[in-house]
C-alpha positions as CSV (number, residue, x, y, z in Angstrom):
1,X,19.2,-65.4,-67.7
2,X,18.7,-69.0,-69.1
3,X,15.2,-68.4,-70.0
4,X,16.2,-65.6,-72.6
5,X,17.7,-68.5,-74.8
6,X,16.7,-71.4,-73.3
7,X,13.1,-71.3,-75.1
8,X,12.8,-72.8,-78.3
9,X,16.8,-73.0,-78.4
10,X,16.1,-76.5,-80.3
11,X,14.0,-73.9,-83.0
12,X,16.8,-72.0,-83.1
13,X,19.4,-74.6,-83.3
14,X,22.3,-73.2,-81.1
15,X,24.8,-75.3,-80.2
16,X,25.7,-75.9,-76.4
17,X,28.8,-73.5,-77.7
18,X,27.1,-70.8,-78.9
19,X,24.6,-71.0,-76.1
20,X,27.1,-70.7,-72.9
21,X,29.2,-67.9,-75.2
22,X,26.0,-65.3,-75.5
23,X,24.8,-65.4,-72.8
24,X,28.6,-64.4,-71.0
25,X,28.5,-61.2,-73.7
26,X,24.9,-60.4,-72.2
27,X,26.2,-60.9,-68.4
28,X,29.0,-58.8,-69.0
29,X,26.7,-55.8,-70.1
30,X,25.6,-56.0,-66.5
31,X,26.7,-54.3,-63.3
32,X,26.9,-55.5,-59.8
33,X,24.8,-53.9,-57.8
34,X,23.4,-54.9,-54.2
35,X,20.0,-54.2,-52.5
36,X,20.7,-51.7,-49.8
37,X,22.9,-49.2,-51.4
38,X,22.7,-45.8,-52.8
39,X,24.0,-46.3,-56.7
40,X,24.2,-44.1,-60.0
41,X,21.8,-44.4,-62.4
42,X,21.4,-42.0,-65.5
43,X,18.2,-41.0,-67.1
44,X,16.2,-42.3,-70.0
45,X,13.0,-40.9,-69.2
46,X,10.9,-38.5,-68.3
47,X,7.3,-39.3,-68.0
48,X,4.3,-37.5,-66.9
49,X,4.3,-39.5,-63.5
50,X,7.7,-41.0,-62.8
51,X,11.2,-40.9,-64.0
52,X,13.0,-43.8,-66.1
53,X,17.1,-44.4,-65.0
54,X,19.3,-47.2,-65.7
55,X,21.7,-48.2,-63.0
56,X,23.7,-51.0,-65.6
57,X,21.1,-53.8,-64.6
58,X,18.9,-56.1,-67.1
59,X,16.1,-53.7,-66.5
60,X,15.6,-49.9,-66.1
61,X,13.8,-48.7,-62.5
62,X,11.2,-46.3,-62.2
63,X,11.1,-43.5,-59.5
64,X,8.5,-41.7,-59.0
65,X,8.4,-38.2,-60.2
66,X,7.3,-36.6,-56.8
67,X,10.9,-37.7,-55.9
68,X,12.0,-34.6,-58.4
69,X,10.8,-31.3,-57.2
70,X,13.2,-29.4,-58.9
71,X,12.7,-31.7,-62.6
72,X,12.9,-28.6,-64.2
73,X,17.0,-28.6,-63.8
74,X,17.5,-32.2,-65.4
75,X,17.0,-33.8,-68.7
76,X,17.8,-37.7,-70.3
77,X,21.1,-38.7,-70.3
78,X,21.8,-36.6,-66.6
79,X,22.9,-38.9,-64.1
80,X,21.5,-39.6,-60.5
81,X,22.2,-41.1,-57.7
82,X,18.9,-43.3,-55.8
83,X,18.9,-46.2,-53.3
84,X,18.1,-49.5,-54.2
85,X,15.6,-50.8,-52.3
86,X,14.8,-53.7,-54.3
87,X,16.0,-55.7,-57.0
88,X,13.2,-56.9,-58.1
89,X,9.2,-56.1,-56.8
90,X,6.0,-58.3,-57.4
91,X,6.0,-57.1,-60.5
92,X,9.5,-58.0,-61.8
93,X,10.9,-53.8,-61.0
94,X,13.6,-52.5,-59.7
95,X,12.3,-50.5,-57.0
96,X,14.5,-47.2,-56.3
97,X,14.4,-44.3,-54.4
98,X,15.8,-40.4,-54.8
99,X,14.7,-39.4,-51.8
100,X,16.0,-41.9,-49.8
101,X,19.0,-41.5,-51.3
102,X,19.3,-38.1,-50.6
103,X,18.7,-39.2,-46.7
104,X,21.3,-41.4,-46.5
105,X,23.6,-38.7,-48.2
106,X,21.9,-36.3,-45.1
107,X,22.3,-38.8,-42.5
108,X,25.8,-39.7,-43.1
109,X,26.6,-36.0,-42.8
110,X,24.4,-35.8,-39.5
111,X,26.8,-38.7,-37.9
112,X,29.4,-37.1,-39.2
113,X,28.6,-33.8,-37.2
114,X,27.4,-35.5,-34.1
115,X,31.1,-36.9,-33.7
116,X,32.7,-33.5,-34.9
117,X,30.7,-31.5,-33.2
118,X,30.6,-29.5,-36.9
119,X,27.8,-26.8,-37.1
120,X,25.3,-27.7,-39.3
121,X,22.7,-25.8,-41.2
122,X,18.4,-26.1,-40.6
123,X,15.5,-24.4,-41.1
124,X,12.4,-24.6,-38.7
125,X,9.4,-25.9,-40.3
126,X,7.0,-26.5,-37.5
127,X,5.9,-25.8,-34.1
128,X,4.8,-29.6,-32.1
129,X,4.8,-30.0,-28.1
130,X,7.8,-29.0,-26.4
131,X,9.5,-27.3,-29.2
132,X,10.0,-27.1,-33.2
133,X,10.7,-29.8,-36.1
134,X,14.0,-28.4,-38.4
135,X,14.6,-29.8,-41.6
136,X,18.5,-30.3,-42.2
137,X,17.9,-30.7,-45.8
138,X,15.5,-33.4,-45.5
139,X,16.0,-34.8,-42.2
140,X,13.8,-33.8,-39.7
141,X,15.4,-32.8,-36.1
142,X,13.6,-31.9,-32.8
143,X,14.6,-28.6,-31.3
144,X,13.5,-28.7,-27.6
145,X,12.1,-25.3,-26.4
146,X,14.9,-25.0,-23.6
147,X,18.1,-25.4,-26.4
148,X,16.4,-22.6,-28.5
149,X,18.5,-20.0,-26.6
150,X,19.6,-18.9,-23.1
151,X,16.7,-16.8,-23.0
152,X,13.5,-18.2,-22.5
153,X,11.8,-18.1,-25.7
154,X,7.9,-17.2,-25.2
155,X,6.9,-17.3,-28.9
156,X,8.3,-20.6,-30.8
157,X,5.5,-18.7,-34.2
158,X,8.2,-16.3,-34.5
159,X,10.9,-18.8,-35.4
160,X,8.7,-20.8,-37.9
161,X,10.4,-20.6,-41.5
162,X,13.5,-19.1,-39.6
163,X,16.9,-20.5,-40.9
164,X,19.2,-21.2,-37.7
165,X,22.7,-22.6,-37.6
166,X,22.5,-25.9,-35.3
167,X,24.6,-28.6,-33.3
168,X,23.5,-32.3,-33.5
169,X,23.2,-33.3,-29.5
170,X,21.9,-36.3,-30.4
171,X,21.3,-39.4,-32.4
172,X,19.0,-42.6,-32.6
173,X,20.5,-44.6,-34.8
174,X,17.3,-47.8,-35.1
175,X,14.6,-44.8,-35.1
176,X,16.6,-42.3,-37.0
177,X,15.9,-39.7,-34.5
178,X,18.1,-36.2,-33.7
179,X,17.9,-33.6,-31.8
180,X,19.9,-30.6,-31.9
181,X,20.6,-27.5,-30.2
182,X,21.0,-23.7,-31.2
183,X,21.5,-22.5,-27.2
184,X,25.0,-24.3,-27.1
185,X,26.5,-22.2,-29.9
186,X,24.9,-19.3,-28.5
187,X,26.6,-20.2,-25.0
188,X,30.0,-20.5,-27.3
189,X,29.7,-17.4,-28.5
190,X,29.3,-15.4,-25.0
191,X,31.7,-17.6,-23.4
192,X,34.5,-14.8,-23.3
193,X,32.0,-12.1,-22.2
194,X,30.6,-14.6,-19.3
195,X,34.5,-15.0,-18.6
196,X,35.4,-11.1,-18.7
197,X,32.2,-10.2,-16.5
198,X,32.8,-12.8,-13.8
199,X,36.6,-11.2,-13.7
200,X,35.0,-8.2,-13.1
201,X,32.1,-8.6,-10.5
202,X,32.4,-6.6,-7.3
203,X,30.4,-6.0,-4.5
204,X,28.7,-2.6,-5.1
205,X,28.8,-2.4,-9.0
206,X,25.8,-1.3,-10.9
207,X,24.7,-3.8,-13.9
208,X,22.4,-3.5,-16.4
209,X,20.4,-6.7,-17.2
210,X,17.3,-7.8,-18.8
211,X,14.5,-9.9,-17.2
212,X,15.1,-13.7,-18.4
213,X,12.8,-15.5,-15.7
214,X,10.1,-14.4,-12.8
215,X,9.9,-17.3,-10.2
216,X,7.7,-16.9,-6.9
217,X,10.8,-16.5,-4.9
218,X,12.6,-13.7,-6.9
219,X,13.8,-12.3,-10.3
220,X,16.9,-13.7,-12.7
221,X,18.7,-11.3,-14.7
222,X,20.4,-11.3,-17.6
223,X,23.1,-9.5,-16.9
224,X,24.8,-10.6,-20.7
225,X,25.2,-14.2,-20.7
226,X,25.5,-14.5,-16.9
227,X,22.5,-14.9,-14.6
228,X,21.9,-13.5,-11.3
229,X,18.9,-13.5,-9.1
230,X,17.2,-10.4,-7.5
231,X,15.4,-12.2,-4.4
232,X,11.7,-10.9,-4.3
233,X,13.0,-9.3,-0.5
234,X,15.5,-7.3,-2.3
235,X,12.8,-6.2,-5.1
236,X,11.4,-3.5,-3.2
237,X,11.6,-1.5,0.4
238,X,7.8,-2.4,0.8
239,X,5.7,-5.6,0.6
240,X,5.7,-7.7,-2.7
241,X,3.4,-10.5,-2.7
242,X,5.1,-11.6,-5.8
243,X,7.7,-10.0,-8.3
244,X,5.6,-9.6,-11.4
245,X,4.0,-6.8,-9.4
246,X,7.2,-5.2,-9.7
247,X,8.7,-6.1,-12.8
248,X,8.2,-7.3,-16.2
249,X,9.8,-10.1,-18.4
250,X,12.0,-8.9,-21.1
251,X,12.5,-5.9,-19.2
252,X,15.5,-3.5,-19.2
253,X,16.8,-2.8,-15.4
254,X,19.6,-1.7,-13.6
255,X,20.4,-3.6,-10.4
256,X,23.7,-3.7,-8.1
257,X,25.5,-6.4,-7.1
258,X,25.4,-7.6,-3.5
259,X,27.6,-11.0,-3.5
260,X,28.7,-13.3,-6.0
261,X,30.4,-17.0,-5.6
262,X,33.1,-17.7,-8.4
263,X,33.1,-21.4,-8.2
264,X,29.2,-21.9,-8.2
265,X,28.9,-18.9,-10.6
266,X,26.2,-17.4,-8.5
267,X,25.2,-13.9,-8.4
268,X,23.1,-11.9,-5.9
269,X,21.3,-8.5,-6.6
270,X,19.5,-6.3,-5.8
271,X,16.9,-3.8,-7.1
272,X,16.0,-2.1,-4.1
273,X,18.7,-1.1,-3.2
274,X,19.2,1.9,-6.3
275,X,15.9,3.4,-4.6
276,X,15.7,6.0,-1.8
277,X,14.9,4.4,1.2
278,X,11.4,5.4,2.1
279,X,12.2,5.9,6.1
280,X,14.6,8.6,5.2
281,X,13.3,12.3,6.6
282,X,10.3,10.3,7.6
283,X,9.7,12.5,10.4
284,X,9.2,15.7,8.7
285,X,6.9,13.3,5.8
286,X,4.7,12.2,8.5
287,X,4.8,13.9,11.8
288,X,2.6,12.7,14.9
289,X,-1.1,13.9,13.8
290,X,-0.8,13.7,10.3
291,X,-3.9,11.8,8.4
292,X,-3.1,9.2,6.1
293,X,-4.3,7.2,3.7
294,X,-3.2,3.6,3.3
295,X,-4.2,-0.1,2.3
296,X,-4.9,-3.1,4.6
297,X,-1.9,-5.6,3.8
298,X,-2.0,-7.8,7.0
299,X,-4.6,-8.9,9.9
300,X,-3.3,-10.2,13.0
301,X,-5.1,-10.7,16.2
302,X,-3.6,-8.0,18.0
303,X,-4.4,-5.4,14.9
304,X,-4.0,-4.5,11.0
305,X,-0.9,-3.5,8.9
306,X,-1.6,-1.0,6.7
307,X,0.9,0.2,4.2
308,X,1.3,4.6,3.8
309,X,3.4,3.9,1.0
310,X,5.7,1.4,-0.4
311,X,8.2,0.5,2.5
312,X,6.6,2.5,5.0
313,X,3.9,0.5,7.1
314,X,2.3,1.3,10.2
315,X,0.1,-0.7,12.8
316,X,-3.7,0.0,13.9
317,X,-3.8,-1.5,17.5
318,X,-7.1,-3.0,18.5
319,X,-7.4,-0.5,21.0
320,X,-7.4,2.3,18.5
321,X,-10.0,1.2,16.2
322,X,-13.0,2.0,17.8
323,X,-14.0,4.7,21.0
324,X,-16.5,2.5,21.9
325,X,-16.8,-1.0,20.6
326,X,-14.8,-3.8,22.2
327,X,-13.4,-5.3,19.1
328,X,-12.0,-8.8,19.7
329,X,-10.3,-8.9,15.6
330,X,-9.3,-6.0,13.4
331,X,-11.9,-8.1,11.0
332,X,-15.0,-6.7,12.4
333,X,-13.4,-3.6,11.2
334,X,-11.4,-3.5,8.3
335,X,-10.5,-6.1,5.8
336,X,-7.9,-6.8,3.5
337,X,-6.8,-5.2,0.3
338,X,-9.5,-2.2,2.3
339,X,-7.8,1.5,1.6
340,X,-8.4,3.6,5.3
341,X,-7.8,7.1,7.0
342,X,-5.6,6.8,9.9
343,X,-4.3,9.1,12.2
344,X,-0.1,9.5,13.1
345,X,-0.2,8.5,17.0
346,X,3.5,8.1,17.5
347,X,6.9,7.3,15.1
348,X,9.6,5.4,16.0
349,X,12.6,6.1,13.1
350,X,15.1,3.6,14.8
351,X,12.8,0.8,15.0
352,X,10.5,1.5,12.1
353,X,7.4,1.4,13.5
354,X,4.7,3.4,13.1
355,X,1.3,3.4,15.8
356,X,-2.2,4.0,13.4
357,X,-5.6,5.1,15.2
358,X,-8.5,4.8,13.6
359,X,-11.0,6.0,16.3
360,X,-9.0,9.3,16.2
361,X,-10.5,10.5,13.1
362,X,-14.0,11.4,14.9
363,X,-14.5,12.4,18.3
364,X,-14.2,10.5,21.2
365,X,-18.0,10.3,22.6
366,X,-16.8,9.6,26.3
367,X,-16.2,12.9,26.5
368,X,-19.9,14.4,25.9
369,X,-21.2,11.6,27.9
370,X,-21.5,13.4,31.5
371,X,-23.6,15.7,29.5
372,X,-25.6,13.1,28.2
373,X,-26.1,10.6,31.0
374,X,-25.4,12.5,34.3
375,X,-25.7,11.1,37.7
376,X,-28.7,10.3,38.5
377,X,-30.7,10.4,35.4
378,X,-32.8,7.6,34.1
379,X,-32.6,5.9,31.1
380,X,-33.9,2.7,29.2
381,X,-31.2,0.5,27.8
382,X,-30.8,-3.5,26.4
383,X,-29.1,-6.4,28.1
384,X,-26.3,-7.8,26.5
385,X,-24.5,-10.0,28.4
386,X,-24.3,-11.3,31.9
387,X,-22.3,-11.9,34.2
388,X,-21.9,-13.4,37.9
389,X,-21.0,-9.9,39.4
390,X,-23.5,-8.0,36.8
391,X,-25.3,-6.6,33.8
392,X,-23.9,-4.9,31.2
393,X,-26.8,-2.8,29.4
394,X,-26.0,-1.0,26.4
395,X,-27.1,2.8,26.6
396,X,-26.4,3.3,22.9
397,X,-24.5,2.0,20.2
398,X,-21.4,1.2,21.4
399,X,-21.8,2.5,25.1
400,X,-22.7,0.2,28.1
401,X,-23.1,0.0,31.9
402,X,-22.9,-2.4,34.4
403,X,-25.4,-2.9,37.0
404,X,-23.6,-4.9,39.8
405,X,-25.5,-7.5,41.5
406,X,-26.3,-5.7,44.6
407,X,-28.2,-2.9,42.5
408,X,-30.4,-5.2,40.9
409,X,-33.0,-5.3,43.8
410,X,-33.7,-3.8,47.4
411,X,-35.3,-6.6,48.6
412,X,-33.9,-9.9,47.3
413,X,-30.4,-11.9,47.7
414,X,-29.5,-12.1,43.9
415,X,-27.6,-15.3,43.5
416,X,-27.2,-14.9,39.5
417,X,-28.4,-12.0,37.3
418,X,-30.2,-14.5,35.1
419,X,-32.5,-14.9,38.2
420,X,-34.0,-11.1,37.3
421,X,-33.5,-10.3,33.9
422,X,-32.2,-11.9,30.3
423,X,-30.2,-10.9,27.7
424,X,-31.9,-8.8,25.1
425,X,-34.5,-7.3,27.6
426,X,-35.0,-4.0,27.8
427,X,-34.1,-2.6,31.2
428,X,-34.6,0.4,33.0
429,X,-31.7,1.9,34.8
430,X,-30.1,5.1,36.9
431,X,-26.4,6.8,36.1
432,X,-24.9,5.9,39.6
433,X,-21.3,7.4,38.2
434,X,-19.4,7.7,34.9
435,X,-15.3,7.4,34.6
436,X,-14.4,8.9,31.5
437,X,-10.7,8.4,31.9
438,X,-11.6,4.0,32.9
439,X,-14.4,4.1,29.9
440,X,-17.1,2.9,33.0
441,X,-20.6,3.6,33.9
442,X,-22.1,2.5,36.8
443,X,-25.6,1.9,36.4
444,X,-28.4,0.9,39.2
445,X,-31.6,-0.9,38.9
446,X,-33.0,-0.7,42.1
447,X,-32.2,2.6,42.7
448,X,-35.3,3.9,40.6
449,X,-37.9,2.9,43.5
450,X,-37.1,4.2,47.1
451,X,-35.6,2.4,49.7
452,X,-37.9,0.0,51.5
453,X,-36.3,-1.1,54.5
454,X,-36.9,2.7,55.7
455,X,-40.7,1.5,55.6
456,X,-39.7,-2.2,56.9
457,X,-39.1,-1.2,60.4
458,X,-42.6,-0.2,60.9
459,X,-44.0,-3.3,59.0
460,X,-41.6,-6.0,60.5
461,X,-40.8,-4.7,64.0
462,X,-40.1,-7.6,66.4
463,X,-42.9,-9.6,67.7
464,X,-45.1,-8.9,64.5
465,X,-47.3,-12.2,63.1
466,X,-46.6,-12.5,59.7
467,X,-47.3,-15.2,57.0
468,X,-45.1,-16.1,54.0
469,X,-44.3,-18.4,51.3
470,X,-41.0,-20.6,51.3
471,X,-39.0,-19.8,48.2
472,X,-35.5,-21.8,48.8
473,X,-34.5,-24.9,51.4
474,X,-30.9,-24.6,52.7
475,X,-29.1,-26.4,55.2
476,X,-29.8,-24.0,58.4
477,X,-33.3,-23.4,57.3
478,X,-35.7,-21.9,54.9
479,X,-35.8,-18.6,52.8
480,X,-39.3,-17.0,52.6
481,X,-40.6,-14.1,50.8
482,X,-43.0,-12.1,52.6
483,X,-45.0,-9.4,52.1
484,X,-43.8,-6.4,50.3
485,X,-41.9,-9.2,48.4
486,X,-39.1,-9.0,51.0
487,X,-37.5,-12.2,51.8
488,X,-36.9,-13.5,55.4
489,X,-35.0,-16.2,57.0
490,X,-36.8,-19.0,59.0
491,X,-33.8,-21.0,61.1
492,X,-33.9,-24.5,61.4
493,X,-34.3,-24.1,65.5
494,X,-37.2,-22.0,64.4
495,X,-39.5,-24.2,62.5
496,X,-39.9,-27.1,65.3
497,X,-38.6,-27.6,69.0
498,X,-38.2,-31.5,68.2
499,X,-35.0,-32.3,65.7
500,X,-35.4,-32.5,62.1
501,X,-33.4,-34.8,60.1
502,X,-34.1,-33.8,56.5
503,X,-35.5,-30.5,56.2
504,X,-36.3,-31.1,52.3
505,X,-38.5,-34.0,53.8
506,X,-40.6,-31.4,56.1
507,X,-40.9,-28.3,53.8
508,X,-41.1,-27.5,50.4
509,X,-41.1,-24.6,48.1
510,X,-44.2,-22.8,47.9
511,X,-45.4,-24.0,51.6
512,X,-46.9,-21.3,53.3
513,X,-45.9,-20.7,56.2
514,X,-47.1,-18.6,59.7
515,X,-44.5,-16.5,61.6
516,X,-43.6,-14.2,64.0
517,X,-40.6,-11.7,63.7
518,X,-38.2,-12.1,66.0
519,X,-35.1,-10.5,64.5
520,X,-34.8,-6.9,62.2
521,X,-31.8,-5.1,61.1
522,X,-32.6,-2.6,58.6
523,X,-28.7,-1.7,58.1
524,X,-28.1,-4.9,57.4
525,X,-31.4,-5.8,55.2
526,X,-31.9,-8.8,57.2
527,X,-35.3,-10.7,58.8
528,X,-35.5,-13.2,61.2
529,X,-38.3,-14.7,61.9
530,X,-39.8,-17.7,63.9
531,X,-42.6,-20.6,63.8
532,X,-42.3,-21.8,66.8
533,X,-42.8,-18.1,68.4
534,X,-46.4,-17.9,66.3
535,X,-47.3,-21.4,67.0
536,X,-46.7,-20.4,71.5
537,X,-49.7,-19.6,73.2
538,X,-51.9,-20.7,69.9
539,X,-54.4,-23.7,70.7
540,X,-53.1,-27.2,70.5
541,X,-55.4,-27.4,67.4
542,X,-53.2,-24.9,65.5
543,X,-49.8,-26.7,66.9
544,X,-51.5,-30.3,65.8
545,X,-52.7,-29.3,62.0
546,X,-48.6,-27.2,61.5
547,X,-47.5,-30.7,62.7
548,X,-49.3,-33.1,60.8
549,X,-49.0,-30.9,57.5
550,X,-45.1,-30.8,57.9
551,X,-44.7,-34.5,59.4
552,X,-43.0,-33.6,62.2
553,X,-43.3,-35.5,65.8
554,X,-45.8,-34.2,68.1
555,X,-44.7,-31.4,70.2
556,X,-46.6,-29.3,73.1
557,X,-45.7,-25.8,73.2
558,X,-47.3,-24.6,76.3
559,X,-44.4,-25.5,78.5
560,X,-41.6,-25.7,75.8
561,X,-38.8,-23.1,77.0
562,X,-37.6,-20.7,73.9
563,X,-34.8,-21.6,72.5
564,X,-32.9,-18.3,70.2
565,X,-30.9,-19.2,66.8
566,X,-27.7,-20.4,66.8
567,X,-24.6,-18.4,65.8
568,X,-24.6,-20.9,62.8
569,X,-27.8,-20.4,62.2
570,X,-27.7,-16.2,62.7
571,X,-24.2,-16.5,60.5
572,X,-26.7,-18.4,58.1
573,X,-29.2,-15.7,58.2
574,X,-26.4,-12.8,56.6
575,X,-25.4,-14.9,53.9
576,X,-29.0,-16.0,52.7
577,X,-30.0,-12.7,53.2
């Protein structure tokens, strides 16, 4: 202020007196104004790129003219009101601001609203993550996705450009931050309809309601400003894997009340429930015999669920899937989501079950099979799997035999079926006997060659030399196959008169071995026979070399007294035999 009349003042020649008295005249020209505040200023021009306004203070501020959309509606001498910023910039400026002005103007209303509650005015301007921007005449508010409206709202586009009546929830005062709500005026206004429908809920009553929400676990309904839920087991009489398969969002449906709880305001209904049930006059819809069409919905171990029609469900056993087959898993036979024939085998109203067969649908082959395989006819079939009693040979697809152990040979004492044959081999076989009613056929190996032992008593009668071949050691003696590959049994008391401690020691598989029969029982199929018997009245020579080549202590047979098997050794013979 000095400096206006400081310079040169001895040029000028004022006096002290004149100096002091103008500059008060020029300091009361001035206002008082402070740095912070929103003041009046009036304009004195209007420029090409900012606006000119005097606010009383030694110099006039500029603002810029982007700060005037609407310039068109003010000329010089209008007054404004802006917010000083600064009193003075690097350049010596006042530095003021419209825009921030009208903010502050804005934000005092907003604060005003937030402790009013007062409904305030916005229009949305643009869609960002988790909801919409609104300007409230130049303040920019969040509008979260979920205060939108008690509906879901699926497309925020829509509400783009959209003016909407608002109420501020909340304020950040240091980061000037608000967000506001449109659902909690919306929740006002149905308060007395929420009020007059929860008076009026009973058990029974049939609403209509619009789909707000689909969860995996059921359905809410708008029933009008009150929820309820339609649990996805009360959605439909048949299987829902989840409710959109049933209904729709947005969608108009009627449903009927089936309890309510006043104090927690929640409602249970039910859609179901306004459809026939499907069980009704079921017996004259599908009576026993009937063929049906259905879809796989469910595969246990025991069988497969397969729905007729929504509601109605009936079960293929195992046991009716195939005439033939042994299935261990409905899998090998149908699978899910599969549409199948099935056959009506029973109906039970009371307990809702239904009994499916599959295997119905063609005829049963067990029935044509005496025709096919009768007794006695021979046929050619594969192993495919053994057993210890047997082997099951499959005739055809899907029909097998089982030859029992004892049929598998005339001659030989079959310990394990994997002893004669393997699985996968082709086998030739006889029909011994076929049970339709069990599902069995007996089948015989042995019996395609004649019996042997018929021929045996000729070949083996007692006192007849023979030689053989030792094919297994156990504890009571040795098992050898003779000629006519029929096996005989050689008892320990038979093969020398001195003791033997280890018979594995003395003989091996494979020895051969000179005998004489001294036992045959051709009902039995059982052959004793004897060394020492061959080895009495033979030269000492003979005796010697059977000694030395088995390592037994010398013995002279010539006076040695006959000694017969033991009853060990005979009870021995049967089971080797």
């Amino acid at each position: 202020m000095a400096n206006l009349f400081a310079n040169d003042v001895d040029d000028l020649r004022y006096s002290q007196e004149e100096y002091a008295f103008l500059s008060s005249m020029y300091e009361g020209t001035l206002g008082k104004i402070t740095q912070g505040t929103i003041v009046k200023g009036k304009i004195v021009h209007i420029g090409d790129n900012d606006v000119a306004l005097d606010i009383g203070f030694k110099s006039d501020g500029i603002v810029s003219l982007n700060e005037f959309p609407d310039i068109a509606n003010f000329k010089v001498g209008d007054d404004v009101e802006v917010y000083l910023e600064s009193i003075e910039d690097k350049d010596g400026q006042l530095v003021l601001s419209r825009k921030r002005a009208d903010f502050m103007r804005m934000w005092e209303r907003v604060t005003t609203a937030f402790t009013t509650g007062e409904i305030i005015r916005g229009k949305c301007i643009r869609r960002i993550k988790g909801g919409i921007v609104v300007d409230l005449a130049g303040i920019d508010a969040f509008l979260p996705g979920s205060q939108i409206d008690v509906r879901p709202v699926r497309d925020f586009d829509a509400l783009i450009g959209k003016e909407m009546d608002f109420r501020v929830v909340k304020i950040n005062h240091p980061s000037e931050n608000v967000v506001v709500s449109h659902k909690i005026l919306v929740e006002e206004s149905m308060a007395d309809q929420r009020k007059a429908i929860l008076a009026s809920l009973e058990k029974g009553q049939i609403l209509e309601g619009s789909v707000k929400a689909i969860s995996d676990f059921g359905v809410f309904v708008d029933l009008g400003g009150v929820d309820g839920l339609v649990h996805i087991t009360d959605l439909s009489w048949g299987r829902v894997n989840h409710p959109s398969e049933i209904v729709k969002l947005d969608q108009t449906i009627n449903v009927v009340v089936l309890d309510f709880d006043q104090e927690k305001k929640r409602i249970s209904l039910g859609y179901k429930q306004l459809q026939p049930h499907p069980w009704e006059n079921i017996e004259t819809k599908y009576p026993v015999g009937t063929k049906v069409n259905g879809k796989v919905v469910s595969l246990t171990d025991y069988g497969a669920f397969i729905e007729i029609e929504k509601g109605i469900e009936g079960l293929i056993h195992i046991s009716e899937m195939s005439w033939t087959q042994h299935i261990k898993h409905p899998s090998q036979v149908v699978s899910m989501g599969q549409m199948i024939d099935a056959v009506i085998l029973s109906l039970d109203k009371d307990a809702k079950k239904i009994s499916l067969g599959i295997k119905q649908l063609e005829p049963d082959p067990w029935s044509s099979l005496l025709v096919k395989y009768p007794v006695g006819s021979h046929h050619t079939g594969i192993v495919r799997n053994l057993t210890n009693f047997g082997v099951f040979v499959e005739l055809e697809q899907g029909i097998d035999g089982l030859i029992h152990i004892s049929d598998l040979s005339w001659t030989k004492k079959i310990r394990h079926p994997g002893e004669v044959v393997k699985k996968g081999d082709p086998i030739d076989v006889v029909i011994l006997g076929v049970d339709v009613d069990q599902r069995r056929i007996s089948l015989g190996h042995k019996q395609l060659t004649d019996n042997p032992w018929n021929t045996f008593s000729y070949a083996y009668k007692v006192g007849t030399e023979v030689e053989g071949k030792v094919v297994r050691i156990i504890e009571k003696g040795v098992i050898v196959e003779l000629p006519m590959s029929v096996d005989g049994f050689v008892p320990l008391s038979q093969l020398s008169l001195t003791p033997v401690k280890n018979i594995a020691d003395a003989f091996h598989v494979d020895d051969e071995l000179p005998m004489t029969v001294i036992e045959f029982d051709g009902e039995s199929k059982k052959i004793v026979l004897s060394v020492v018997e061959y080895l009495r009245g033979k030269e000492q020579t003979v005796v010697d070399d059977y000694v030395s080549k088995h390592k037994l202590p010398p013995i002279t047979l010539k006076d040695a007294v006959p000694v017969p098997p033991t009853a060990e050794e005979k009870a021995a013979a049967s089971e080797a035999l």
